[in-house]
N, C-alpha and C positions, 0 to 999 in steps of 0.2 A: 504494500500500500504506500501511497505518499507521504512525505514528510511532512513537516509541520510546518512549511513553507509553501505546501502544494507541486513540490519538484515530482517526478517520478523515476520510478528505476526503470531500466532496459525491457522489462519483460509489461508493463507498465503501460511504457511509452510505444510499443511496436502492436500492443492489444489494440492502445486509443486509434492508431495510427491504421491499424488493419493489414498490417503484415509482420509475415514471421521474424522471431528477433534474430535471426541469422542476416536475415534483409536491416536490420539498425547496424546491426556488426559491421556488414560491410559497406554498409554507408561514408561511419565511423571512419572505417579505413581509409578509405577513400576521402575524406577529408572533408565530405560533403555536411557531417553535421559536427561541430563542437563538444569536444571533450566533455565529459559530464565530471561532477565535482564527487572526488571519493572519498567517499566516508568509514572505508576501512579497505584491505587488499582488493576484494572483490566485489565491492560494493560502490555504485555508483549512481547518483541522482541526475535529471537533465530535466531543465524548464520546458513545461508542459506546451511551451510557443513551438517545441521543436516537433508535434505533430502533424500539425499543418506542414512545416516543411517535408515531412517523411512523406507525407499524401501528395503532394506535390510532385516530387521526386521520381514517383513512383507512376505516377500519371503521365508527365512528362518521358519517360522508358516505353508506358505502353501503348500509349495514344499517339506520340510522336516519334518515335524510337529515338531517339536521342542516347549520344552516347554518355555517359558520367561526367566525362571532361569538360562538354558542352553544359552539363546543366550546372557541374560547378562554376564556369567563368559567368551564366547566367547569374546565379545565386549572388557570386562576388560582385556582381555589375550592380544587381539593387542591393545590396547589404542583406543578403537573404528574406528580405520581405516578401512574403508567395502573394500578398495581394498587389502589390506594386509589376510585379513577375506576370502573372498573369494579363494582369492589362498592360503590357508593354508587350506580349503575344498575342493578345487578338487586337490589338495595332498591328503588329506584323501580319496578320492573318487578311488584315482590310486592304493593307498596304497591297497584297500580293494579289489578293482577288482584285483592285484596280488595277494592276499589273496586265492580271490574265485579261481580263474583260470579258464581256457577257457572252459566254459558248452559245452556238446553234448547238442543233442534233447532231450525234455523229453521223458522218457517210459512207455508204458501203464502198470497197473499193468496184464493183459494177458501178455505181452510180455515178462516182467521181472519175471512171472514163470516161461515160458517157457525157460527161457534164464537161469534162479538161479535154475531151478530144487525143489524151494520152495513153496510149494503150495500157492495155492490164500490164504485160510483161517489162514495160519504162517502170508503169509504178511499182510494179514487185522488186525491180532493181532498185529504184529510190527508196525503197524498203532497208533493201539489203544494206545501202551505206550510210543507214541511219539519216538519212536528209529528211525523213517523215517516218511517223511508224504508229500504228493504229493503237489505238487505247482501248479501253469497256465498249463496245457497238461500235467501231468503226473507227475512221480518222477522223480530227478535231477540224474548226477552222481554220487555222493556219496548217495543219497538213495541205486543206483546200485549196488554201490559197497561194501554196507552193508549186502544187501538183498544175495548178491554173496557170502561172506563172510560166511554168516548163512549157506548157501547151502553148503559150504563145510564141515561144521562140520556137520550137517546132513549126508554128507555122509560119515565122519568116524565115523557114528556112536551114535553121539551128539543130541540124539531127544527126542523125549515125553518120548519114552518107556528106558529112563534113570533118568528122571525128568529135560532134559534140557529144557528151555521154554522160550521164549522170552522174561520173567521177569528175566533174566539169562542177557540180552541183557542190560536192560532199568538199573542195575544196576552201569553200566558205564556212565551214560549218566550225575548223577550230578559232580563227579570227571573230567568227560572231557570237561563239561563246566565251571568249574571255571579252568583248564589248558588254554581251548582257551581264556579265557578273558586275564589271565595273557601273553599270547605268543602277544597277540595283545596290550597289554598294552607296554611290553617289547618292541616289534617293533614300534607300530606306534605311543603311546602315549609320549614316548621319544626323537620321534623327529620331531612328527607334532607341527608345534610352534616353534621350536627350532632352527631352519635351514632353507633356504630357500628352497620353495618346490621342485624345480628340485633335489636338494641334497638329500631333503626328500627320494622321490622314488628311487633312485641311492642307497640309505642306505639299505633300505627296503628292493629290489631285491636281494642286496649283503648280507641279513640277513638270508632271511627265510629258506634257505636249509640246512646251519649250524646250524641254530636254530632247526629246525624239526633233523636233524641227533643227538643233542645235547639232545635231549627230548627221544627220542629214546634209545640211549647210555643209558641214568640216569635211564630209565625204566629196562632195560636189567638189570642193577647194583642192582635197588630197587628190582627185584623179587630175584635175588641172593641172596641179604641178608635177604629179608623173607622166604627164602629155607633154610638158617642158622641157622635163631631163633626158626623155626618150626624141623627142625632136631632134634632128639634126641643126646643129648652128650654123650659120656663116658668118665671117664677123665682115662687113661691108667694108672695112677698110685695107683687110688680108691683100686682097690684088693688086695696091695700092705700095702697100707695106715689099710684095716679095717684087714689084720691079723696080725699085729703089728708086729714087732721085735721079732725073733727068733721060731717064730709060723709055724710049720712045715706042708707042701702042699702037 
């Protein structure tokens, strides 16, 4: 039972808590909950605040898989407060769903030939190099609007019998996943934690369109300038410069 301060022991605290005291043990270890105060070799009390955190913990493992590491740098980020924790989560949760944005229905891949004008066996390949890849019922929108995307250049023209090929596709794929980590670092790692969470999303909403037009922009600018450096120069005064002084034309 408790002390006379209301602490409780290990076996105590893992009952309130609703997991086995093997599951506080290795918590403990792991560093995720604070030493409890000992009151003889084997004997050890811990503030009854530290149930919530064990439920937490614990939720966060089976609802989100999260790894331990992760939920202690979380812990350490709000000073272990699971109520502060939690709503700086479904901040992140809002942040991400504006992120995704509103799904249609999935598409079969029959219907998303017929609709992209892409054959079955293109999109089995754009399958294969992970450039889309079907989720619960089907592929999402932006599989769609991938698969559409290819269809077009297919039809200017853009096909096998040029060497275009869906490895043409899959070469985009690591440059645009280290851009979406940073746009999402940029948005939401900057202000999840940082702000309270209503403010959070309020930011985020007000971010991402100037953000995406601002990625855009820079892209526009970066192929210019590699239109530049691949251009051949001429410097207008070279014919000038190699028949020297008084060298008649």
């Amino acid at each position: 039972m408790s002390d006379e301060r209301g602490r409780l022991k290990i076996s105590e605290l893992a009952e309130e808590a609703g997991v086995p005291v093997a599951t506080v043990r290795h918590y403990l270890r792991e560093g995720l909950l604070p030493e409890g105060e000992k009151t003889s070799r084997n004997m050890a009390y811990y503030p009854p605040e530290l149930v919530e955190r064990i439920r937490l913990i614990k939720q966060l493992q089976e609802e989100r898989f999260m790894p331990l590491r992760v939920i202690g740098e979380l812990l350490d980020r709000e000073d272990g407060d699971p109520d502060r924790l939690r709503a700086e989560l479904e901040a992140s949760d809002r942040v991400y769903e504006i992120a995704i944005g509103e799904q249609g229905e999935p598409v079969g891949a029959a219907e998303l030939a017929a609709r992209s004008g892409v054959p079955a066996e293109v999109i089995a390949a754009l399958e294969e190099v992970d450039v889309i890849g079907p989720g619960e019922g089907g592929y999402s929108d932006a599989d769609a609007r991938i698969v559409e995307a290819i269809g077009r250049f297919r039809a200017g023209g853009y096909d096998e019998s040029i060497g275009f090929t869906v490895h043409d596709a899959a070469r985009f794929l690591e440059p645009l996943e280290q851009l979406a980590g940073r746009e999402l670092t940029m948005l939401a790692d900057k202000l999840v934690g940082r702000h309270e969470p209503e403010r959070v999303v309020e930011l985020y909403e007000a971010g991402v369109d100037p953000l995406r037009s601002l990625i855009a922009a820079m892209h526009d600018r970066a192929v210019i300038r590699e239109i530049e450096r691949r251009r051949p120069r001429t410097d207008p005064g070279a014919d000038a410069t190699a028949a020297g002084p008084g060298t008649e034309r």
